[in-house]
KEKE-3310 file (N, C-alpha, C; in steps of 0.2 Angstrom, whole numbers, plus 5000, padded with zeros to 4 digits):
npx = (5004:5002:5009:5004:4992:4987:4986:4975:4965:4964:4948:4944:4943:4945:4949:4966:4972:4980:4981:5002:5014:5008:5003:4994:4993:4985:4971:4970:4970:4965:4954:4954:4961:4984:4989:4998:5003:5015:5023:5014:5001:4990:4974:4971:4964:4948:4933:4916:4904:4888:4879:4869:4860:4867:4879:4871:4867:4880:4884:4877:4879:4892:4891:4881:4889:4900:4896:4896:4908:4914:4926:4943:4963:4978:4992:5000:5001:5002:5000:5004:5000:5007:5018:5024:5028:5023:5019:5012:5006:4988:4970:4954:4937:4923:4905:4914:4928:4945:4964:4978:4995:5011:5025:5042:5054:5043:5031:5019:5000:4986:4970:4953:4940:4926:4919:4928:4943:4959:4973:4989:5005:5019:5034:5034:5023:5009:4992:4979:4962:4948:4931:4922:4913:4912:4922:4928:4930:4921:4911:4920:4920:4907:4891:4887:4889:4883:4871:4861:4852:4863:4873:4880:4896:4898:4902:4914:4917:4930:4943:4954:4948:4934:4927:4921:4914:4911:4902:4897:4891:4884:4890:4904:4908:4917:4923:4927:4928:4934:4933:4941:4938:4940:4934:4929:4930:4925:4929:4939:4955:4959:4958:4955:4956:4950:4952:4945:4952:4957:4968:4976:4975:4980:4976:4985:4980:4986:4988:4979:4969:4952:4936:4943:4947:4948:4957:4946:4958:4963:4958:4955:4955:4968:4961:4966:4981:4982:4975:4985:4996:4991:4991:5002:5006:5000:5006:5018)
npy = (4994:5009:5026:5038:5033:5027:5037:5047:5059:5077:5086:5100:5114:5108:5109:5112:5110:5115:5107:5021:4995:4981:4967:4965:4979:4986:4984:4993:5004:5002:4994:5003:5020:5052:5059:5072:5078:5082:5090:5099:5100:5094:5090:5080:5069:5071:5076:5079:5090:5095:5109:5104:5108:5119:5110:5099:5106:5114:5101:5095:5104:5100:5088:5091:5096:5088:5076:5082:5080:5069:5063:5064:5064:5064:5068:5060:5058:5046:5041:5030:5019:5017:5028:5027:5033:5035:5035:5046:5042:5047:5042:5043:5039:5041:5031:5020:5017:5018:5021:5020:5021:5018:5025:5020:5016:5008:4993:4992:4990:4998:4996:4999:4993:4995:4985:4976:4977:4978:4973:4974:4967:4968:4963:4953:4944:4945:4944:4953:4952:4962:4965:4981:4984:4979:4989:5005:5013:5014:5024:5034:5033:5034:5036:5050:5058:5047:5053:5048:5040:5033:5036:5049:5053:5067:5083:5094:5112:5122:5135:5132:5119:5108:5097:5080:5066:5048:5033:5016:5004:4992:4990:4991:4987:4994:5004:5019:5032:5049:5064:5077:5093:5108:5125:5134:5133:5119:5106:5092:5087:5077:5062:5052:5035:5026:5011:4996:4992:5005:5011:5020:5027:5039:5049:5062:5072:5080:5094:5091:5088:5090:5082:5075:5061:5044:5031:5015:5004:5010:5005:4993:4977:4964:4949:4935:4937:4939:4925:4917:4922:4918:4903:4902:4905:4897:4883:4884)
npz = (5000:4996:5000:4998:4996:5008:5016:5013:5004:5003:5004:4993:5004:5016:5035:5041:5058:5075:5084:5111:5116:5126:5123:5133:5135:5125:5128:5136:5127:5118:5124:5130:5127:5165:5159:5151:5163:5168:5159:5157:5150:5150:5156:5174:5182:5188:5196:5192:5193:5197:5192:5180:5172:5162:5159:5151:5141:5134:5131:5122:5110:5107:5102:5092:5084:5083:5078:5064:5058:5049:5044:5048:5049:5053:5068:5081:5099:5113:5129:5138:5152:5160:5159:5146:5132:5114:5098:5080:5067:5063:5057:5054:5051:5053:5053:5067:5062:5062:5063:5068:5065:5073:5076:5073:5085:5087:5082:5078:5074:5074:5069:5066:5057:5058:5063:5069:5079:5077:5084:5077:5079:5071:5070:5078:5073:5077:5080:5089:5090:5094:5098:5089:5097:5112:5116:5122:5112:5104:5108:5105:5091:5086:5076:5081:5096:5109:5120:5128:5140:5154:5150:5151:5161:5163:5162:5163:5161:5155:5153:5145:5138:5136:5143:5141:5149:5145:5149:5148:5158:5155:5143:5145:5157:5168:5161:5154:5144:5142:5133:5126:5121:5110:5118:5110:5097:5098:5092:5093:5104:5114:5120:5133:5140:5151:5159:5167:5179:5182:5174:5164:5147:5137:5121:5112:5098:5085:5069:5066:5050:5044:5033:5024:5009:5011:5005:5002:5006:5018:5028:5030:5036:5034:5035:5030:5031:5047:5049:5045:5054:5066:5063:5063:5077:5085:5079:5087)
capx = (5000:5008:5010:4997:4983:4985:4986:4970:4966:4960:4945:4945:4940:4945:4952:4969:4971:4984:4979:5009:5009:5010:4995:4990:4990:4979:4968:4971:4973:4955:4947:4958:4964:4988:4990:5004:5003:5024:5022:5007:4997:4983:4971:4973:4956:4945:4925:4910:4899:4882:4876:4868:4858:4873:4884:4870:4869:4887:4886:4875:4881:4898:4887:4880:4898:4906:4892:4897:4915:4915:4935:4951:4969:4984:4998:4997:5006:4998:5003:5001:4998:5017:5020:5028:5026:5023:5016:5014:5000:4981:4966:4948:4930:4917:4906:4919:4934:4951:4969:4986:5002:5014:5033:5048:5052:5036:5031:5011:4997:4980:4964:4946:4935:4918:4916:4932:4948:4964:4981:4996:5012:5022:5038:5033:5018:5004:4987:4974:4953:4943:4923:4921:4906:4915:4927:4924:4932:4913:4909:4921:4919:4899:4889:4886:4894:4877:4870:4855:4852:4866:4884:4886:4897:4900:4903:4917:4919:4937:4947:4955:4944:4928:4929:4914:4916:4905:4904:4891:4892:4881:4894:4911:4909:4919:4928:4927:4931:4936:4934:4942:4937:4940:4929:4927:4928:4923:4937:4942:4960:4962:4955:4959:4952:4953:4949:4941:4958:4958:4973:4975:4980:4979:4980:4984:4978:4988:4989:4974:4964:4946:4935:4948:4944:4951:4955:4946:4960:4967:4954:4954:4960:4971:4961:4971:4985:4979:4974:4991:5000:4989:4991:5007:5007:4998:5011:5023)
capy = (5000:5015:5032:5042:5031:5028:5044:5052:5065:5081:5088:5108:5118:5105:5113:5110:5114:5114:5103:5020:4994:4977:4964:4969:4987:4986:4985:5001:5007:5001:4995:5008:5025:5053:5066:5075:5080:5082:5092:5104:5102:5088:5089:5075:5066:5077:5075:5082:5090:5101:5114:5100:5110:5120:5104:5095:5110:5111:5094:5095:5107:5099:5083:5091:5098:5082:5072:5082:5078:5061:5061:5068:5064:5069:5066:5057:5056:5042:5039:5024:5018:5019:5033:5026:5036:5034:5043:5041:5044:5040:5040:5040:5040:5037:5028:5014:5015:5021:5018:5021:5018:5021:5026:5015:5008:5002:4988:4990:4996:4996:4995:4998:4990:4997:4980:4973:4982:4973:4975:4969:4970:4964:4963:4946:4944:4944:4950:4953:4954:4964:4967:4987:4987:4980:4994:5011:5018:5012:5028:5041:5031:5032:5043:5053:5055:5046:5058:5047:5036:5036:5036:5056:5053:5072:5087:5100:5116:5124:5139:5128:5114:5104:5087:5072:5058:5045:5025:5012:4999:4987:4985:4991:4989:5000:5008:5027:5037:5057:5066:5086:5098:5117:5126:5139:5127:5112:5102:5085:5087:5074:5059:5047:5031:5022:5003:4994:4993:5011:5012:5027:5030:5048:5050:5069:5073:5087:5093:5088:5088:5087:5081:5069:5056:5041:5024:5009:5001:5012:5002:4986:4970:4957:4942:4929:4936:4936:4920:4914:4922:4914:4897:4900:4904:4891:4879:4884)
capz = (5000:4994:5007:4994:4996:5014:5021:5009:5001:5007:5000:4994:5009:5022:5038:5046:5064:5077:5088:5108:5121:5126:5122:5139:5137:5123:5130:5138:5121:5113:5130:5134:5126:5161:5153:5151:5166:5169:5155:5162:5145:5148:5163:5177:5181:5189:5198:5189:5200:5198:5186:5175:5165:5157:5157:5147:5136:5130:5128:5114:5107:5106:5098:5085:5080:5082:5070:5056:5056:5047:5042:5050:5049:5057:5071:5090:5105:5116:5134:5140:5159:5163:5159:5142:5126:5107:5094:5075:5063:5064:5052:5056:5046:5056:5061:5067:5057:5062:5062:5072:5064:5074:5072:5074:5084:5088:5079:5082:5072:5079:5064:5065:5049:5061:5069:5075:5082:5076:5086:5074:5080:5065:5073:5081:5069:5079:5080:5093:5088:5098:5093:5092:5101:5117:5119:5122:5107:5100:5110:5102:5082:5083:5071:5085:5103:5112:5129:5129:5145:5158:5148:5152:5169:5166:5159:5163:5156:5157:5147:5139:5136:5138:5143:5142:5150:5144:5151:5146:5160:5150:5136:5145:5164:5173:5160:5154:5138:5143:5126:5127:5117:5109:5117:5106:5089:5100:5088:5097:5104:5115:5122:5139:5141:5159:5161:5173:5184:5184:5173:5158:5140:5134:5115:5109:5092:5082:5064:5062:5043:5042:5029:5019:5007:5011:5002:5009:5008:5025:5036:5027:5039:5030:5037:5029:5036:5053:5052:5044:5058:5073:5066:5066:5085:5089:5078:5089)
cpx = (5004:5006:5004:4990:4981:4983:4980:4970:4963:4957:4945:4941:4941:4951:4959:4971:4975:4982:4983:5006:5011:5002:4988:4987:4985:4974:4965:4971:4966:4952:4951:4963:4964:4990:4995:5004:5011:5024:5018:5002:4990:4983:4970:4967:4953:4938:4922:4906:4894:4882:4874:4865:4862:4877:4880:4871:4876:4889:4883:4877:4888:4896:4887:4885:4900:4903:4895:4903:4915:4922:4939:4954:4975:4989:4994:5003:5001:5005:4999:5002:5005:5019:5024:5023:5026:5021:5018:5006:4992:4978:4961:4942:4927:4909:4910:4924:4939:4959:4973:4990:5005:5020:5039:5050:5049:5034:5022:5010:4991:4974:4958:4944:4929:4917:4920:4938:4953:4973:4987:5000:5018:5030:5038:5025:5013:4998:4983:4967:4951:4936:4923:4917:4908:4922:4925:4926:4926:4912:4912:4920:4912:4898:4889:4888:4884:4877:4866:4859:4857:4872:4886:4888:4899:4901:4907:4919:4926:4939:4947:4953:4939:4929:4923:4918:4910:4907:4896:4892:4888:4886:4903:4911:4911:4922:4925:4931:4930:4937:4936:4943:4940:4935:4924:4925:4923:4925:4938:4950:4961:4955:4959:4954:4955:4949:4948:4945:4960:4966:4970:4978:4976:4982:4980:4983:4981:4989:4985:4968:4957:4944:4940:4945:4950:4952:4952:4951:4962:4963:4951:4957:4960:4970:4965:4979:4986:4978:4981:4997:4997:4991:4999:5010:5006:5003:5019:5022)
cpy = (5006:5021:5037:5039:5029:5034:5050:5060:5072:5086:5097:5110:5114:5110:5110:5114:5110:5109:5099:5013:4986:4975:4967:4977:4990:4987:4989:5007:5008:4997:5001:5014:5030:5057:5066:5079:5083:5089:5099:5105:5097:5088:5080:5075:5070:5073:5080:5082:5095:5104:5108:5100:5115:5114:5101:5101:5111:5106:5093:5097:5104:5091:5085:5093:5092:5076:5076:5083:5071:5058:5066:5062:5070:5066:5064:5055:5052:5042:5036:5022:5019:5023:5033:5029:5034:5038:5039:5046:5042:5042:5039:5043:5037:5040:5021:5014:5022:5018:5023:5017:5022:5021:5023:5019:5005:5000:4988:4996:4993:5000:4992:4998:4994:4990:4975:4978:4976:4975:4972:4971:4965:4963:4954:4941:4941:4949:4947:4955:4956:4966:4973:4989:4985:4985:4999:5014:5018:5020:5035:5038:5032:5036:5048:5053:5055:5049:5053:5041:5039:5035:5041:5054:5061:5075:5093:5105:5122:5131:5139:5122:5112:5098:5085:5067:5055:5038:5021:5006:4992:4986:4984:4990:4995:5004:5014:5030:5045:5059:5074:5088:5104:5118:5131:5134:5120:5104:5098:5088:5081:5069:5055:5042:5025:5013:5000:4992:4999:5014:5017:5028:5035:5046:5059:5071:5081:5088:5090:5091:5085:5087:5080:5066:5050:5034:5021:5006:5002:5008:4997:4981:4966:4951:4936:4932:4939:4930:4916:4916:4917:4907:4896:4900:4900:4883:4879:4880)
cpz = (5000:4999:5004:4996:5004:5019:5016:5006:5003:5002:5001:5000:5015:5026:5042:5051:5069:5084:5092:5112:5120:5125:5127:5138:5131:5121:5134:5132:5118:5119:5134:5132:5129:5161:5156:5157:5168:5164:5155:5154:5144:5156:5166:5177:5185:5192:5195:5195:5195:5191:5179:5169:5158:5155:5150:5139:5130:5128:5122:5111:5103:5101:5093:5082:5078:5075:5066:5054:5054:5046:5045:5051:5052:5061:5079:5093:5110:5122:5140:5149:5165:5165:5149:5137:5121:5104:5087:5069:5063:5058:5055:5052:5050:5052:5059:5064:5061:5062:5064:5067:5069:5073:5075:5081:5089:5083:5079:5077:5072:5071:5066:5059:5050:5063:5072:5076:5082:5080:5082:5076:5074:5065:5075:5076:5071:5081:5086:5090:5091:5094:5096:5097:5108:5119:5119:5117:5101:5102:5104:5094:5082:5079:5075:5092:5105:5120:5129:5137:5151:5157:5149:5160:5169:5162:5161:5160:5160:5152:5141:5135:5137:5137:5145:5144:5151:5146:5149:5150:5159:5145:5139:5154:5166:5167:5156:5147:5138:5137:5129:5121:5115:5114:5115:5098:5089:5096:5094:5099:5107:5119:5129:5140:5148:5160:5166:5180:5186:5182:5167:5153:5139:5128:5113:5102:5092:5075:5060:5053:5044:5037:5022:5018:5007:5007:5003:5011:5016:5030:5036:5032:5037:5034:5037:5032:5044:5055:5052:5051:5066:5070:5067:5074:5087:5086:5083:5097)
residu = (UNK:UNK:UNK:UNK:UNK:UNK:UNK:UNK:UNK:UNK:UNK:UNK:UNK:UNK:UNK:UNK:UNK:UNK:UNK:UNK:UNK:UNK:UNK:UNK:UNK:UNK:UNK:UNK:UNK:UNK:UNK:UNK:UNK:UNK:UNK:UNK:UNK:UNK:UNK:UNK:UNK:UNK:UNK:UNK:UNK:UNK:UNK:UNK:UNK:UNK:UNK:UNK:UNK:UNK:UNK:UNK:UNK:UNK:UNK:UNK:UNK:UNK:UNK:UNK:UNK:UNK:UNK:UNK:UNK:UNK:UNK:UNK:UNK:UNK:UNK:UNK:UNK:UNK:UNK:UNK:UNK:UNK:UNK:UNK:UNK:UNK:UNK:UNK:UNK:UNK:UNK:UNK:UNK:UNK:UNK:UNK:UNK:UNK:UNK:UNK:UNK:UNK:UNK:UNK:UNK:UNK:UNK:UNK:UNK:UNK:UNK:UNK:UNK:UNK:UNK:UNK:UNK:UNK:UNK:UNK:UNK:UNK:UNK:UNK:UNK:UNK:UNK:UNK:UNK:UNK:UNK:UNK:UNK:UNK:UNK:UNK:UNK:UNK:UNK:UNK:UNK:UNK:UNK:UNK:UNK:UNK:UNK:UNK:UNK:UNK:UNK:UNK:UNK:UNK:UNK:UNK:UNK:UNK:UNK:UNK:UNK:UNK:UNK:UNK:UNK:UNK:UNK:UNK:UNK:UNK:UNK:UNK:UNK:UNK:UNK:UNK:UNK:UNK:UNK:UNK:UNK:UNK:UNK:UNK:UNK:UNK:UNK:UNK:UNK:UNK:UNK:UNK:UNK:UNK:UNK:UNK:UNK:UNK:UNK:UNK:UNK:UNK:UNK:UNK:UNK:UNK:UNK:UNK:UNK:UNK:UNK:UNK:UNK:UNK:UNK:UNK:UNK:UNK:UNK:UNK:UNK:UNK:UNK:UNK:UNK:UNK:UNK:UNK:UNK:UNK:UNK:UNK:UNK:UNK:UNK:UNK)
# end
């Protein structure tokens, strides 16, 4: 797959704006995507409290913003439960489809189709299958970020950001997806997703392009070679 058709096209008038794991952590990654905290640029975890009718309010608001982004591309720093960093390129169309590559030398690159979530590490040539719909990253890929029921655990409003944090303890248990906004543009910058161990990957989005046209291939999963690599794990 050639570097042109992966990384898509960008349609006239699209805007650009300034805006990493063991098998285990993964799961921390897609049942689990902190902060830069060392750094002072990504708020630590926080309690939601009161004022619910402006909270609900800017939450919509920031809904119906975010439905009508269907594509962005760009650059990501992820930090993972450790403290360990990476970073690299992503790709997302929603609903359900994105992609991480990231940059040497990690060996991992993490692919949504819209209904499973594949970690390959090509290095050792292996993949993990997740179903989208068990991880929370189902939450930030829908068509729409869902308020309905009770997945809003909150809504902060900041300066510098507006943060949602949504959970669905019917599909994720205990785990949690923090989405931080503009609050002026209401632009995605960054996201944290905590799992059910109460661990955290933070990814930061920058250099971000909206409204790209991308190939399918960029969100295609090479079954057969997935399955070609498990039977060789299992030959061994």
């Amino acid at each position: 797959m050639d570097k042109k058709r992966i990384e898509g096209k960008t349609k006239p008038g699209a805007r650009t704006e300034r805006s990493g794991i063991t098998r285990r952590g993964f799961l921390g990654a897609t049942a689990a995507f902190a902060a830069l905290a060392a750094a002072g640029n990504v708020h630590k975890p926080f309690s939601f409290l009161g004022e619910a009718q402006a909270q609900a309010d800017v939450a919509q608001r920031i809904a119906q913003h975010f439905s009508s982004v269907k594509t962005m591309m760009g650059e990501f720093v992820q930090f993972g439960p450790r403290g360990e960093q990476t970073g690299g390129k992503f790709y997302i169309q929603r609903p359900g489809k994105i992609r991480f590559n990231y940059e040497a030398p990690s060996t991992f690159k993490v692919t949504s189709d819209g209904r499973s979530v594949v970690l390959e590490n090509t290095r050792l040539k292996t993949a993990d299958v997740y179903p989208l719909a068990q991880t929370p990253l189902k939450l930030l890929l829908d068509e729409r970020i869902d308020l309905s029921g009770n997945k809003v655990r909150g809504v902060k409003q900041e300066n510098d950001l507006t943060t949602i944090q949504l959970a669905d303890r019917s599909m994720f248990g205990n785990a949690t997806i923090t989405m931080m906004f503009d609050p002026k543009s209401y632009d995605l910058r960054q996201w944290t997703i905590t799992d059910a161990q109460g661990k955290e990957t933070t990814v930061m989005i920058f250099n971000v392009q909206q409204g790209v046209t991308f190939d399918p291939s960029v969100f295609r999963i090479d079954e057969s070679n997935i399955n070609h690599w498990n039977r060789q794990q299992q030959g061994r």
